[in-house]
mmCIF file of the N, C-alpha and C atoms, coordinates in Angstrom:
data_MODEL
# 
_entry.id   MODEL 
# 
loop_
_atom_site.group_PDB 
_atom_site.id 
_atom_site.type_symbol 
_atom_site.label_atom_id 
_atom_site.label_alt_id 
_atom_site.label_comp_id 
_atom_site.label_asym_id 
_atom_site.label_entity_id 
_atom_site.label_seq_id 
_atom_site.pdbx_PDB_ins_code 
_atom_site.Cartn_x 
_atom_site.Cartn_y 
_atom_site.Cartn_z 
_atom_site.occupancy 
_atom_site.B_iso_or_equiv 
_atom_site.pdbx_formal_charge 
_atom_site.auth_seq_id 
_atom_site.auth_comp_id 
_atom_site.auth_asym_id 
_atom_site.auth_atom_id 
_atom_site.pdbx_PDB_model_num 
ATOM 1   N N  . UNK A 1 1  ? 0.847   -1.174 0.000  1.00 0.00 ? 1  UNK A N  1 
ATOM 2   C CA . UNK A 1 1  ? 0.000   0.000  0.000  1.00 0.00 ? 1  UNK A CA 1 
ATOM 3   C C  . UNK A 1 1  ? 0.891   1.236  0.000  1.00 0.00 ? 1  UNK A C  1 
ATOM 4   N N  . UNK A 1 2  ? 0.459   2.281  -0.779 1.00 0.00 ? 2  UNK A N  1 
ATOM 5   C CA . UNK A 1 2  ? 1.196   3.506  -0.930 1.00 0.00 ? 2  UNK A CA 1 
ATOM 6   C C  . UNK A 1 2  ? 1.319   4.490  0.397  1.00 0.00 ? 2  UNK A C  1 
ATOM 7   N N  . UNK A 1 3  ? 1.731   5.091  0.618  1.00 0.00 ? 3  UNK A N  1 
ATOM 8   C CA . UNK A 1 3  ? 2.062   5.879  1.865  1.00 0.00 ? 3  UNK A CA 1 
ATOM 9   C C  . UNK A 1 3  ? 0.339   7.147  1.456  1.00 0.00 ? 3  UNK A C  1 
ATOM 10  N N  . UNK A 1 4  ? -0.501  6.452  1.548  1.00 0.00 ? 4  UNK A N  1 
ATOM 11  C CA . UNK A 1 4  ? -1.680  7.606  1.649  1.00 0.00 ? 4  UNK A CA 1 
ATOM 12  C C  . UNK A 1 4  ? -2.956  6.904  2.115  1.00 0.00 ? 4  UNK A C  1 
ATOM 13  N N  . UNK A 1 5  ? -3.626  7.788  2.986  1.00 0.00 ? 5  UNK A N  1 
ATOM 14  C CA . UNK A 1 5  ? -5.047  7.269  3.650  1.00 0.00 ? 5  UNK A CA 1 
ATOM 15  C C  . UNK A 1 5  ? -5.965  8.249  3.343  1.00 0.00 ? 5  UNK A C  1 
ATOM 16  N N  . UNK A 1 6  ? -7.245  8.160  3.583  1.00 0.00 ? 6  UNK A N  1 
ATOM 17  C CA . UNK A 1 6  ? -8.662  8.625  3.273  1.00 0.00 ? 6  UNK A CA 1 
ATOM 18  C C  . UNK A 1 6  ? -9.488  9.026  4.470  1.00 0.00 ? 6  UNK A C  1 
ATOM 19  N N  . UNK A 1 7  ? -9.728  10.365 4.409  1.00 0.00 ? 7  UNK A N  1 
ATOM 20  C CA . UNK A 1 7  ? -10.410 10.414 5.236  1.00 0.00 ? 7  UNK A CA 1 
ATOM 21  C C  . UNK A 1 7  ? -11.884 11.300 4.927  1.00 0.00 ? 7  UNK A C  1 
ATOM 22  N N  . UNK A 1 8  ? -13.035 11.094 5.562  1.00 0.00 ? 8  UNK A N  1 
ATOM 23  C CA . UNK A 1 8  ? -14.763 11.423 4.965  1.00 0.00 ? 8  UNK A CA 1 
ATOM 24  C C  . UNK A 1 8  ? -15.260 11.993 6.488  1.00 0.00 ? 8  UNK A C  1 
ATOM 25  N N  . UNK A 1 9  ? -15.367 13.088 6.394  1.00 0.00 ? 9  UNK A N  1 
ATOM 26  C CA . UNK A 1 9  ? -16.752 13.909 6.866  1.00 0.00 ? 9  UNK A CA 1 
ATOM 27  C C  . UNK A 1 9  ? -17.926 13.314 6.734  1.00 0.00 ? 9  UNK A C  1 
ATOM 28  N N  . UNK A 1 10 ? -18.430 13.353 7.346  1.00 0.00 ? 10 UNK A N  1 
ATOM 29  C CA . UNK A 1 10 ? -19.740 12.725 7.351  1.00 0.00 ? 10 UNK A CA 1 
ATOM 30  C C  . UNK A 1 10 ? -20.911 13.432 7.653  1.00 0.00 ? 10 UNK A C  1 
ATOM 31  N N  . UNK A 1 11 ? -22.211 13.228 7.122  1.00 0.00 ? 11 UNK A N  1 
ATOM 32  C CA . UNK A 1 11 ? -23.288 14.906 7.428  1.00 0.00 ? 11 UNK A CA 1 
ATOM 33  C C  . UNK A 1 11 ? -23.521 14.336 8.755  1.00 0.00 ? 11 UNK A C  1 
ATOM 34  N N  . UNK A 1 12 ? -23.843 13.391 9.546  1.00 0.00 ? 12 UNK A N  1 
ATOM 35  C CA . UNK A 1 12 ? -23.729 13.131 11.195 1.00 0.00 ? 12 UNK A CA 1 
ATOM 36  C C  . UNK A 1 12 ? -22.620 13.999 11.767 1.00 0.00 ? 12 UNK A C  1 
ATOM 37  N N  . UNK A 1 13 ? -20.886 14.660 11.233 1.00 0.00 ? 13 UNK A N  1 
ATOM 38  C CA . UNK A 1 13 ? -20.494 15.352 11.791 1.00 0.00 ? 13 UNK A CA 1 
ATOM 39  C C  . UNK A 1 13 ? -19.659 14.459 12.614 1.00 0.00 ? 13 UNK A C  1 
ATOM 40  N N  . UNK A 1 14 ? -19.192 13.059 11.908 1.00 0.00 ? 14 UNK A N  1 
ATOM 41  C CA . UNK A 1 14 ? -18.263 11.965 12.620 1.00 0.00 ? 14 UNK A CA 1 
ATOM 42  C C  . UNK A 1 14 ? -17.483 12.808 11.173 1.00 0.00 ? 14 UNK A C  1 
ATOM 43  N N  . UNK A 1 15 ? -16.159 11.891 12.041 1.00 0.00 ? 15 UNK A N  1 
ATOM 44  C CA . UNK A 1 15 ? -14.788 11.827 10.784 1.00 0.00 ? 15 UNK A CA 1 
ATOM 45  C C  . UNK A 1 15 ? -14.822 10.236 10.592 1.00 0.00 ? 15 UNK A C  1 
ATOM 46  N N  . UNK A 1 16 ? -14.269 9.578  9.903  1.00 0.00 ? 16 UNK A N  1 
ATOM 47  C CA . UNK A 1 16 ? -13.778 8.002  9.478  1.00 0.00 ? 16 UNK A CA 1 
ATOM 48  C C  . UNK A 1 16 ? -12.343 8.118  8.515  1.00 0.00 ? 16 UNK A C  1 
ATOM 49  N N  . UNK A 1 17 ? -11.305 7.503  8.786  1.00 0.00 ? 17 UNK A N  1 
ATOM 50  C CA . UNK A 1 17 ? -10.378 7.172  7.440  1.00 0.00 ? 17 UNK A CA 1 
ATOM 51  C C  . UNK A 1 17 ? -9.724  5.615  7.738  1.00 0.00 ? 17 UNK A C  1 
ATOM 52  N N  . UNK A 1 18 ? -9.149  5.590  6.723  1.00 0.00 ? 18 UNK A N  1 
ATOM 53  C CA . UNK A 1 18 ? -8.669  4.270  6.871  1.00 0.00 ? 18 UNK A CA 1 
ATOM 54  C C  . UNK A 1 18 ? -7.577  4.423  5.635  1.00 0.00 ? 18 UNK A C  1 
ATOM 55  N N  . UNK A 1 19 ? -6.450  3.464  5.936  1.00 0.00 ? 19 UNK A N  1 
ATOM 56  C CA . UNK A 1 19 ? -5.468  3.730  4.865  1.00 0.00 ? 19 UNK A CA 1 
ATOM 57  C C  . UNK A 1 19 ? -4.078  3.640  5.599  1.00 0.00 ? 19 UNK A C  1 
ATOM 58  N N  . UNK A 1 20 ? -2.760  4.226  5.137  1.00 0.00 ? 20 UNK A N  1 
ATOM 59  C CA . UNK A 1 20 ? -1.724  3.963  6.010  1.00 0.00 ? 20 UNK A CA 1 
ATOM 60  C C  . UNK A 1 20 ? -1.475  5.161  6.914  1.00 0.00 ? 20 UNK A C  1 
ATOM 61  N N  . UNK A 1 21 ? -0.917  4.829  8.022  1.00 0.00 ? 21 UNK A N  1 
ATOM 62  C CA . UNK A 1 21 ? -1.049  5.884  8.807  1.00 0.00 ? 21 UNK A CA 1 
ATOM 63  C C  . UNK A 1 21 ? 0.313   5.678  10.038 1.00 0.00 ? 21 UNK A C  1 
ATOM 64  N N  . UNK A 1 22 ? 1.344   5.355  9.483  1.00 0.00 ? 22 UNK A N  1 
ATOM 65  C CA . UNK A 1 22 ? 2.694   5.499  10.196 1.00 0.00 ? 22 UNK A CA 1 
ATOM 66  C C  . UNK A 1 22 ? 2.812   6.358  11.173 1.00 0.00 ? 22 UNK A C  1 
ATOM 67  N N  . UNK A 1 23 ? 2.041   7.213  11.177 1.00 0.00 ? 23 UNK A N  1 
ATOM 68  C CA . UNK A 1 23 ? 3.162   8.547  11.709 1.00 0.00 ? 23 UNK A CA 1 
ATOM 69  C C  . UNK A 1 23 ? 1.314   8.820  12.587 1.00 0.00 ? 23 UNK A C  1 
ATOM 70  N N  . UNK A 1 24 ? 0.648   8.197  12.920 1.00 0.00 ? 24 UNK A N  1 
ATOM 71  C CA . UNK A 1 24 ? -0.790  8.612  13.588 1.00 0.00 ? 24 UNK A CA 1 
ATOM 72  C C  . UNK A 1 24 ? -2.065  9.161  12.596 1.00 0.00 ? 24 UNK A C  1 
ATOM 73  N N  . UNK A 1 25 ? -1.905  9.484  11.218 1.00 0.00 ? 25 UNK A N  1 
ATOM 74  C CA . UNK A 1 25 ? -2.801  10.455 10.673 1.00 0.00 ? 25 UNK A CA 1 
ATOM 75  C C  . UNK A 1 25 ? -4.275  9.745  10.752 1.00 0.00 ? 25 UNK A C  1 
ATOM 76  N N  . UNK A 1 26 ? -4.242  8.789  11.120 1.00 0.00 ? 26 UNK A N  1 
ATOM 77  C CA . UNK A 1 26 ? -5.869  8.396  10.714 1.00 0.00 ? 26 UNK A CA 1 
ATOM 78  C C  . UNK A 1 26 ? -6.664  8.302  12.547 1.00 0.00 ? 26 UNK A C  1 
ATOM 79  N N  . UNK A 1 27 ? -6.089  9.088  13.243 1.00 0.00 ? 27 UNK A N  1 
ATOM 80  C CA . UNK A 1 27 ? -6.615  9.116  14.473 1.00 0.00 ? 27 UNK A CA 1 
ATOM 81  C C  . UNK A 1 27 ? -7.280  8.070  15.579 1.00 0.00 ? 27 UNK A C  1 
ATOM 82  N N  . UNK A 1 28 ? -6.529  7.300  15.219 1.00 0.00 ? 28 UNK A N  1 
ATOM 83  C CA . UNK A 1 28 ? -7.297  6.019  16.313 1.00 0.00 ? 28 UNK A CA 1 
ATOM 84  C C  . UNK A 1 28 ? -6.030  5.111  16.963 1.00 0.00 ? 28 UNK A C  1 
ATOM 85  N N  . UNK A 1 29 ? -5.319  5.807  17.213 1.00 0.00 ? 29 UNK A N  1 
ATOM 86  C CA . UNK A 1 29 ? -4.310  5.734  18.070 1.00 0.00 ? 29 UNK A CA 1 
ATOM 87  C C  . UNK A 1 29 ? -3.483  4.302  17.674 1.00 0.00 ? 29 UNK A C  1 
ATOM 88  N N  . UNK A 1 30 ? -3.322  4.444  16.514 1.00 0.00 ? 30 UNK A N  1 
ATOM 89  C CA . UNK A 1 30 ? -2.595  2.937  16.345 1.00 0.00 ? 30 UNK A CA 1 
ATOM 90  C C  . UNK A 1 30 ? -1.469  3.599  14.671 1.00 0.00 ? 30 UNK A C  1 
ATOM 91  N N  . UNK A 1 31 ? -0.462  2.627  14.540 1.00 0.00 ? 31 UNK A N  1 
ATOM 92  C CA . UNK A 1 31 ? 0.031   3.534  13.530 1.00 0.00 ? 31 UNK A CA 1 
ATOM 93  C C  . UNK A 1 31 ? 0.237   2.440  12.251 1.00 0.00 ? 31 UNK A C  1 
ATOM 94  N N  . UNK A 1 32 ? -0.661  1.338  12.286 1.00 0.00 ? 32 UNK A N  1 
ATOM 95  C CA . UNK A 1 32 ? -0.720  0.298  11.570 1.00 0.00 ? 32 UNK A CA 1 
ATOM 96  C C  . UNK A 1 32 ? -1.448  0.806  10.328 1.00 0.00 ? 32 UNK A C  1 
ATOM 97  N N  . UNK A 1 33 ? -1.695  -0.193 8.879  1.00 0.00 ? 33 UNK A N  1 
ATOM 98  C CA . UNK A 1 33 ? -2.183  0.342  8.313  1.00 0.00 ? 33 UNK A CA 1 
ATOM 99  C C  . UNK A 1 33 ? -3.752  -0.416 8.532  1.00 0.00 ? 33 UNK A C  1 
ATOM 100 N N  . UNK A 1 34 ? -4.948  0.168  8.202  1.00 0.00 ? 34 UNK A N  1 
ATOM 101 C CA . UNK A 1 34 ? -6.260  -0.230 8.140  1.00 0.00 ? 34 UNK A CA 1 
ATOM 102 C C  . UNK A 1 34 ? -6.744  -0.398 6.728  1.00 0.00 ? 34 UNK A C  1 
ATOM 103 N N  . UNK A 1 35 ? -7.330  -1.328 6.234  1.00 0.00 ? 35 UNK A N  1 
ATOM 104 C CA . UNK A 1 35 ? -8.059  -1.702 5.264  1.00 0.00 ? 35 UNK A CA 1 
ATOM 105 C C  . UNK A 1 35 ? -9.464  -1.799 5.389  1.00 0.00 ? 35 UNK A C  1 
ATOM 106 N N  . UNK A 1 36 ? -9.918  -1.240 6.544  1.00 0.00 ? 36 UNK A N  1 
ATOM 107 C CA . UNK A 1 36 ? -11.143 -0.562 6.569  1.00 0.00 ? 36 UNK A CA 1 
ATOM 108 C C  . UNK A 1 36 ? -11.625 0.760  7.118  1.00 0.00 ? 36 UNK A C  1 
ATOM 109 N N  . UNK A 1 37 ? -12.785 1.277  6.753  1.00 0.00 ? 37 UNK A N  1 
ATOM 110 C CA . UNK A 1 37 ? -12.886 2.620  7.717  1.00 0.00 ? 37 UNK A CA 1 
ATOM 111 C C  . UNK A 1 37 ? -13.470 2.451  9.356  1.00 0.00 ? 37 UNK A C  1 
ATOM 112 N N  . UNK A 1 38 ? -12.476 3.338  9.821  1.00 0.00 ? 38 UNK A N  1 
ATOM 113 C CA . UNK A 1 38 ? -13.372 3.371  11.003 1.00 0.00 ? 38 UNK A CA 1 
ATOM 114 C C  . UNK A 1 38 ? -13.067 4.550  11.675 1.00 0.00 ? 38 UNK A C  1 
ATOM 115 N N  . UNK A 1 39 ? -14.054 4.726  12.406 1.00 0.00 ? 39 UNK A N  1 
ATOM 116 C CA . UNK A 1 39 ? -14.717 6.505  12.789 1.00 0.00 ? 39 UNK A CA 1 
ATOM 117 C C  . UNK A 1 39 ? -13.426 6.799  13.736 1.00 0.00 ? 39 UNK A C  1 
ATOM 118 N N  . UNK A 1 40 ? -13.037 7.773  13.796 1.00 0.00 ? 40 UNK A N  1 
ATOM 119 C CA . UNK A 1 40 ? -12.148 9.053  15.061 1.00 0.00 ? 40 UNK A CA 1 
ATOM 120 C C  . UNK A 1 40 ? -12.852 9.018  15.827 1.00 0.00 ? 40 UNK A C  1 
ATOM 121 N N  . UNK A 1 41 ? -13.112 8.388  16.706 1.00 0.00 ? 41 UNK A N  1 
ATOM 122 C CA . UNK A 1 41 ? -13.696 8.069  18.516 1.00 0.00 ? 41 UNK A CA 1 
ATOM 123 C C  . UNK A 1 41 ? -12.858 9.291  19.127 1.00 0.00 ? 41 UNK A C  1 
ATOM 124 N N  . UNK A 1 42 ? -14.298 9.840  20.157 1.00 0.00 ? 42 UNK A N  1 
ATOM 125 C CA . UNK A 1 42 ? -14.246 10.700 20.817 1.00 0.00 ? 42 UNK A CA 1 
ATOM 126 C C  . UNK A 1 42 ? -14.250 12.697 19.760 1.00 0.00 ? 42 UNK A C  1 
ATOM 127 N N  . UNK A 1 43 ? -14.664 12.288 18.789 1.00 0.00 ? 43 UNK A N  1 
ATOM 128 C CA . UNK A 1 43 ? -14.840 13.611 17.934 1.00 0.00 ? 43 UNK A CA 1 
ATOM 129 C C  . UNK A 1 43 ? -16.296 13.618 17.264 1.00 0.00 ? 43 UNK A C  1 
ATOM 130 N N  . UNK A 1 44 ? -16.891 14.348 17.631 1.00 0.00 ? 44 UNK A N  1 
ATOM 131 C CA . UNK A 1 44 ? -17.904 14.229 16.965 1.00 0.00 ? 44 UNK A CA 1 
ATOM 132 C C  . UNK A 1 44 ? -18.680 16.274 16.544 1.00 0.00 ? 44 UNK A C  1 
ATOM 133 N N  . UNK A 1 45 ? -19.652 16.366 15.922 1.00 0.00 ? 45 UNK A N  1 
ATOM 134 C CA . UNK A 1 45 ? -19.889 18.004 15.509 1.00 0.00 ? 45 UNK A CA 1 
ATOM 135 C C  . UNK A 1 45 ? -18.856 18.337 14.743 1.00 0.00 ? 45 UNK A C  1 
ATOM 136 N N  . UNK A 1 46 ? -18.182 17.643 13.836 1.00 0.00 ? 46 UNK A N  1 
ATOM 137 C CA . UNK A 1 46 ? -17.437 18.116 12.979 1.00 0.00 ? 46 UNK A CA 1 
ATOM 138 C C  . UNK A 1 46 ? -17.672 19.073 11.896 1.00 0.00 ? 46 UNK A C  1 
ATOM 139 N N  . UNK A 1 47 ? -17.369 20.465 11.279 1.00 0.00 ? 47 UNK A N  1 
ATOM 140 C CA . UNK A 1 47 ? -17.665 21.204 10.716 1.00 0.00 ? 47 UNK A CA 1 
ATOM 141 C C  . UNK A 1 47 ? -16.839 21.015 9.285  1.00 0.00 ? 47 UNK A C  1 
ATOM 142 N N  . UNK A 1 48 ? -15.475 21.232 9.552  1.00 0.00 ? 48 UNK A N  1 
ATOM 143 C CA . UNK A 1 48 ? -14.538 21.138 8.512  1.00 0.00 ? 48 UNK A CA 1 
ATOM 144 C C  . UNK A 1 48 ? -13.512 20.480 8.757  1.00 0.00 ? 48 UNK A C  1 
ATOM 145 N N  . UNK A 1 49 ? -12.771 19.879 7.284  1.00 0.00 ? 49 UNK A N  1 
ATOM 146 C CA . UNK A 1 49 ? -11.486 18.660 7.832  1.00 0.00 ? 49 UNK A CA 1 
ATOM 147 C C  . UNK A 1 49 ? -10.944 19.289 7.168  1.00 0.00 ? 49 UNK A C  1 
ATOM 148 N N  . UNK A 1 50 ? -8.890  19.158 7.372  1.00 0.00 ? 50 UNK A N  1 
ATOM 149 C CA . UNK A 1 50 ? -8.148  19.276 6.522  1.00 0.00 ? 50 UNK A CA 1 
ATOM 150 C C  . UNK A 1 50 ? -7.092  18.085 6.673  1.00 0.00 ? 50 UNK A C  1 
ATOM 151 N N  . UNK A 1 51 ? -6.839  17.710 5.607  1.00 0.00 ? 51 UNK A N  1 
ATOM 152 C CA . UNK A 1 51 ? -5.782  16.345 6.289  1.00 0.00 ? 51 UNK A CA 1 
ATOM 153 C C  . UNK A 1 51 ? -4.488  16.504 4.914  1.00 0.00 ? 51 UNK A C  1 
ATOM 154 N N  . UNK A 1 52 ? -3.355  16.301 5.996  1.00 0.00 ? 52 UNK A N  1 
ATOM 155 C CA . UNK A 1 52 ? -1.712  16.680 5.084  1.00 0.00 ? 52 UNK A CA 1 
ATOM 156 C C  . UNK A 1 52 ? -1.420  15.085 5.002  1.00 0.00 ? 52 UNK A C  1 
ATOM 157 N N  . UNK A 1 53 ? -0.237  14.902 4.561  1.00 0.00 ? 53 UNK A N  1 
ATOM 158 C CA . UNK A 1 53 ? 0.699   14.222 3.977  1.00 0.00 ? 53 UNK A CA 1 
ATOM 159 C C  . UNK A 1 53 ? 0.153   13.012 5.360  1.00 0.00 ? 53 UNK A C  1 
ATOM 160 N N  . UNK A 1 54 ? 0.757   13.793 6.991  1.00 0.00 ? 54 UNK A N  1 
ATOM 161 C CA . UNK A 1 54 ? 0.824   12.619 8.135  1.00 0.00 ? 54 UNK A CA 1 
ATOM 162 C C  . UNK A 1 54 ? -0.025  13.462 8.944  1.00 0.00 ? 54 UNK A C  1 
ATOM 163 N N  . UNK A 1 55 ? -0.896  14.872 8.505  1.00 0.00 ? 55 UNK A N  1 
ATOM 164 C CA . UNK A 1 55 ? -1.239  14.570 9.633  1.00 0.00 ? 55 UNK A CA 1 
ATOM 165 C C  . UNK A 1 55 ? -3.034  15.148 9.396  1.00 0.00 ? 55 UNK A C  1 
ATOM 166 N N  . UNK A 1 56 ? -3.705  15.295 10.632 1.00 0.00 ? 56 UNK A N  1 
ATOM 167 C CA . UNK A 1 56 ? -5.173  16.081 10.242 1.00 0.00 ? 56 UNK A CA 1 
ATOM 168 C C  . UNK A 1 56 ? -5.699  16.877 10.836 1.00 0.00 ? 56 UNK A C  1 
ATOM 169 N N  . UNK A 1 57 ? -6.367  17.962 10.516 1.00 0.00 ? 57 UNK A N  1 
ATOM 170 C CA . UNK A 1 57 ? -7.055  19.115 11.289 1.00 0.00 ? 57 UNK A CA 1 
ATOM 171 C C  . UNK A 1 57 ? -8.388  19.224 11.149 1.00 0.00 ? 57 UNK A C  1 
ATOM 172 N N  . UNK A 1 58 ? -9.573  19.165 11.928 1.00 0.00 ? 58 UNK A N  1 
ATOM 173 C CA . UNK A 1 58 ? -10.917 19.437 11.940 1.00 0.00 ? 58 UNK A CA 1 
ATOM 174 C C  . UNK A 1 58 ? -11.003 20.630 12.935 1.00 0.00 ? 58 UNK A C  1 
ATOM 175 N N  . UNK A 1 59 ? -12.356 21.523 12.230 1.00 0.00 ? 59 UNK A N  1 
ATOM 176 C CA . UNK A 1 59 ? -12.972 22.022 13.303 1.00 0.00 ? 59 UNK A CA 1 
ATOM 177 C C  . UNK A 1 59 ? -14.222 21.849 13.691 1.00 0.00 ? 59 UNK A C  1 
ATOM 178 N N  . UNK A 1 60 ? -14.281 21.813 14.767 1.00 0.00 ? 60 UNK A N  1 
ATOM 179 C CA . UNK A 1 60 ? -16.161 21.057 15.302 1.00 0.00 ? 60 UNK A CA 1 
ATOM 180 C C  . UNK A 1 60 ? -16.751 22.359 15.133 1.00 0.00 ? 60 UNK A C  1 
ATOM 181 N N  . UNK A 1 61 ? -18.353 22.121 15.622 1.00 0.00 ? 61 UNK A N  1 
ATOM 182 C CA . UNK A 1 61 ? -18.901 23.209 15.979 1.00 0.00 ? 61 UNK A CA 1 
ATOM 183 C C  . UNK A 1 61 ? -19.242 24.212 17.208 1.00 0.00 ? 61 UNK A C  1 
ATOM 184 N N  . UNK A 1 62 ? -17.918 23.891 17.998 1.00 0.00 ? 62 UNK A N  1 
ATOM 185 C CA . UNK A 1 62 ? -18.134 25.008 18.641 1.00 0.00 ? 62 UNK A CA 1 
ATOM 186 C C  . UNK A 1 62 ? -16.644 25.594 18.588 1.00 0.00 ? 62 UNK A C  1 
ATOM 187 N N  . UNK A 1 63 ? -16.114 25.236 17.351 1.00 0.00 ? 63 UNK A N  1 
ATOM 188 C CA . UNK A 1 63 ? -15.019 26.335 16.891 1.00 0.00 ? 63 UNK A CA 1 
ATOM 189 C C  . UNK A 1 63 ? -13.701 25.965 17.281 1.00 0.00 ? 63 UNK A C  1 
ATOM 190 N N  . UNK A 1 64 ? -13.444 24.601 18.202 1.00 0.00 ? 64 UNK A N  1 
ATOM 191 C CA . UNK A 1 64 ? -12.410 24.606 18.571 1.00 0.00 ? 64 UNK A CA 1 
ATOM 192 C C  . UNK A 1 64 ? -11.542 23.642 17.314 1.00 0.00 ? 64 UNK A C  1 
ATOM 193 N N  . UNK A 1 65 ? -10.176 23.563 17.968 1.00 0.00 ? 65 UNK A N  1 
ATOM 194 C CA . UNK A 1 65 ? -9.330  23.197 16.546 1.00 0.00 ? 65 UNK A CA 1 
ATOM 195 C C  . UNK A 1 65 ? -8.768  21.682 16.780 1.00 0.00 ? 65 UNK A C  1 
ATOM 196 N N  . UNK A 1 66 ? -9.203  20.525 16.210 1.00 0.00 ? 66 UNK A N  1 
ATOM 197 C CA . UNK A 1 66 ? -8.652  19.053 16.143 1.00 0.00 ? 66 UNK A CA 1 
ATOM 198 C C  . UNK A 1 66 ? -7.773  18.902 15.675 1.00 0.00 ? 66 UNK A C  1 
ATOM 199 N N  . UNK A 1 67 ? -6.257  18.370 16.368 1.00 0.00 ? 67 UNK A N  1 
ATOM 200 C CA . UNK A 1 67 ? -5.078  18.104 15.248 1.00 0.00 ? 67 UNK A CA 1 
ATOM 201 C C  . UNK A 1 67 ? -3.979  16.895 15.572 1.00 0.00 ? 67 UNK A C  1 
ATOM 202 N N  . UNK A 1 68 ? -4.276  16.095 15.019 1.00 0.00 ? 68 UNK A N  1 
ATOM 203 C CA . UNK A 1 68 ? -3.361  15.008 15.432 1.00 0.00 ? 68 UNK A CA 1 
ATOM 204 C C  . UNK A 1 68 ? -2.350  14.746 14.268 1.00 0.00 ? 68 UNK A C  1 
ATOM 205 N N  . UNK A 1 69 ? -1.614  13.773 14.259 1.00 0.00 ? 69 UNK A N  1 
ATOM 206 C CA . UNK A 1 69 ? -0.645  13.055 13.283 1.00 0.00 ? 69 UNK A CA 1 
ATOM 207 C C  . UNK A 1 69 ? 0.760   13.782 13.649 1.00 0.00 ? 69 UNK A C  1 
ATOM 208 N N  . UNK A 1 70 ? 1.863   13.764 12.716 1.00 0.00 ? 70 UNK A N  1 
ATOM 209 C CA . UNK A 1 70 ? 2.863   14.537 12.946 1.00 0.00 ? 70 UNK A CA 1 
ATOM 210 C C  . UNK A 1 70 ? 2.966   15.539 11.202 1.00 0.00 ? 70 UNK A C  1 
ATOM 211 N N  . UNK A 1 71 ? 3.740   16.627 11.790 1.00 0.00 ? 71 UNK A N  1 
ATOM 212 C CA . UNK A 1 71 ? 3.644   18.044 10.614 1.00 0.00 ? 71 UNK A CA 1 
ATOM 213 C C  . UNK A 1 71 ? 4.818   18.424 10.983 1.00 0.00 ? 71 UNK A C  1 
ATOM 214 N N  . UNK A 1 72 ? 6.051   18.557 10.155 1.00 0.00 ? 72 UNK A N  1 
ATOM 215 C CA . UNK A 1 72 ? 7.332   18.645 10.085 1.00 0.00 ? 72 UNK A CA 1 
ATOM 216 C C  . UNK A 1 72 ? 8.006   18.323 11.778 1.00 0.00 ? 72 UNK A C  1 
ATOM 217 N N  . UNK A 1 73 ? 7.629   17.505 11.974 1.00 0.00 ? 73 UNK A N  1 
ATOM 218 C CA . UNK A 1 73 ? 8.170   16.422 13.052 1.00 0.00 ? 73 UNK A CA 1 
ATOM 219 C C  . UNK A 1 73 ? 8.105   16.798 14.364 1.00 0.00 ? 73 UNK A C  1 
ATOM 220 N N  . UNK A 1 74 ? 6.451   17.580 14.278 1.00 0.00 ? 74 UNK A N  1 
ATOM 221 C CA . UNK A 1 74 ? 6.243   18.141 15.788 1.00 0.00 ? 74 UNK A CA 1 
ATOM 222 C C  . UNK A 1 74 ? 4.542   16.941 16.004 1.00 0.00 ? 74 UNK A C  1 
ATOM 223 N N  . UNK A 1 75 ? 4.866   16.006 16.691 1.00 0.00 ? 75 UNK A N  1 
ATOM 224 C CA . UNK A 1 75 ? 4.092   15.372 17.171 1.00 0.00 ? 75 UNK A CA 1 
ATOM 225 C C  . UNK A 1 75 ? 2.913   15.735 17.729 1.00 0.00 ? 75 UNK A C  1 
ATOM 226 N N  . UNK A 1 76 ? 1.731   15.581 17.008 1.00 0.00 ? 76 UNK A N  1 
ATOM 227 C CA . UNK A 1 76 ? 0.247   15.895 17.807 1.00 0.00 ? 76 UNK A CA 1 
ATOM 228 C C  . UNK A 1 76 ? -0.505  15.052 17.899 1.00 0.00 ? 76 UNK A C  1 
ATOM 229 N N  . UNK A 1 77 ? -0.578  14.977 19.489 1.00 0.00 ? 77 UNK A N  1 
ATOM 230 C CA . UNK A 1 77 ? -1.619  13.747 19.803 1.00 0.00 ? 77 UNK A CA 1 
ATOM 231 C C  . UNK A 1 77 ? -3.029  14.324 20.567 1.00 0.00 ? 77 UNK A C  1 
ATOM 232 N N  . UNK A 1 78 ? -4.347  14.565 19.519 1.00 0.00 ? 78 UNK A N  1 
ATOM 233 C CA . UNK A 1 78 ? -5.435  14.980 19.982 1.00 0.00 ? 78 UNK A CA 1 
ATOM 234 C C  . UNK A 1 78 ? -5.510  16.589 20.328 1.00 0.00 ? 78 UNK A C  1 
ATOM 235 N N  . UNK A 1 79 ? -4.101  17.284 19.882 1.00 0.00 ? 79 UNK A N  1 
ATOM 236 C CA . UNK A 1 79 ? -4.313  18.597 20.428 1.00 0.00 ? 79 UNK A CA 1 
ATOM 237 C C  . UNK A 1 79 ? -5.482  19.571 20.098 1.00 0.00 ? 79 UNK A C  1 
ATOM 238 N N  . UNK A 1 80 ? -6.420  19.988 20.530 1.00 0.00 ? 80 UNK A N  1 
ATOM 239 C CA . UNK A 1 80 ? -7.153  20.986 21.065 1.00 0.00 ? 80 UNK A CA 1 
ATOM 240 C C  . UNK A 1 80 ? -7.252  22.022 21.167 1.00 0.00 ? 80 UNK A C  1 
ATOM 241 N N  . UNK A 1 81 ? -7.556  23.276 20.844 1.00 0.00 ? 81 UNK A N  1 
ATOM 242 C CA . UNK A 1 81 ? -8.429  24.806 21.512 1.00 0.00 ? 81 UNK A CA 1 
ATOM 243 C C  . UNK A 1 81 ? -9.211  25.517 20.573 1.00 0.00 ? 81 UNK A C  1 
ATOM 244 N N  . UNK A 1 82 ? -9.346  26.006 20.995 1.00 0.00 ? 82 UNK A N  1 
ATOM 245 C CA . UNK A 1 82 ? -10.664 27.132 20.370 1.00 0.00 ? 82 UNK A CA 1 
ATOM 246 C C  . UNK A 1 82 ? -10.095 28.751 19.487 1.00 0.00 ? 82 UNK A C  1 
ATOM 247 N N  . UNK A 1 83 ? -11.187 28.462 18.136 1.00 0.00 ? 83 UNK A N  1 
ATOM 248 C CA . UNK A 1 83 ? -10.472 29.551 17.684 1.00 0.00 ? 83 UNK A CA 1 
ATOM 249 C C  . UNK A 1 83 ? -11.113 30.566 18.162 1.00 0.00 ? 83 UNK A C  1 
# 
């Protein structure tokens, strides 16, 4: 499998990806690769996603900022706040 995963918004306002995820990007705390989807537990009211190379950013609806994976080799696990 190529070094890239998938990730879907959903109109419920869940995230889901599945795909390879070395470095954390697919948020479910494991860095294996998945050949199926399964939802970002513990996120839910999702508004907007952005997802890089390793890592991903959502914002829910009450504005605060979701960001896990790693982004030029600063490790984020679940970080959090409000814009």
């Amino acid at each position: 499998m190529s070094q890239s995963y998938i990730a879907v918004l959903k109109n419920d306002g869940t995230v889901w990806t599945w795909g390879y995820s070395e470095k954390g990007a697919l948020g479910n705390g494991s860095t294996e690769i998945s050949s199926l989807p399964g939802k970002v537990e513990d996120l839910s009211s999702v508004r907007a996603l952005s997802a890089g190379e390793n890592h991903m950013a959502v914002i829910k609806s009450d504005g605060s900022l979701w960001c896990w994976g790693i982004i030029n080799m600063v490790k984020w696990v679940m970080a959090r706040g409000i814009l």
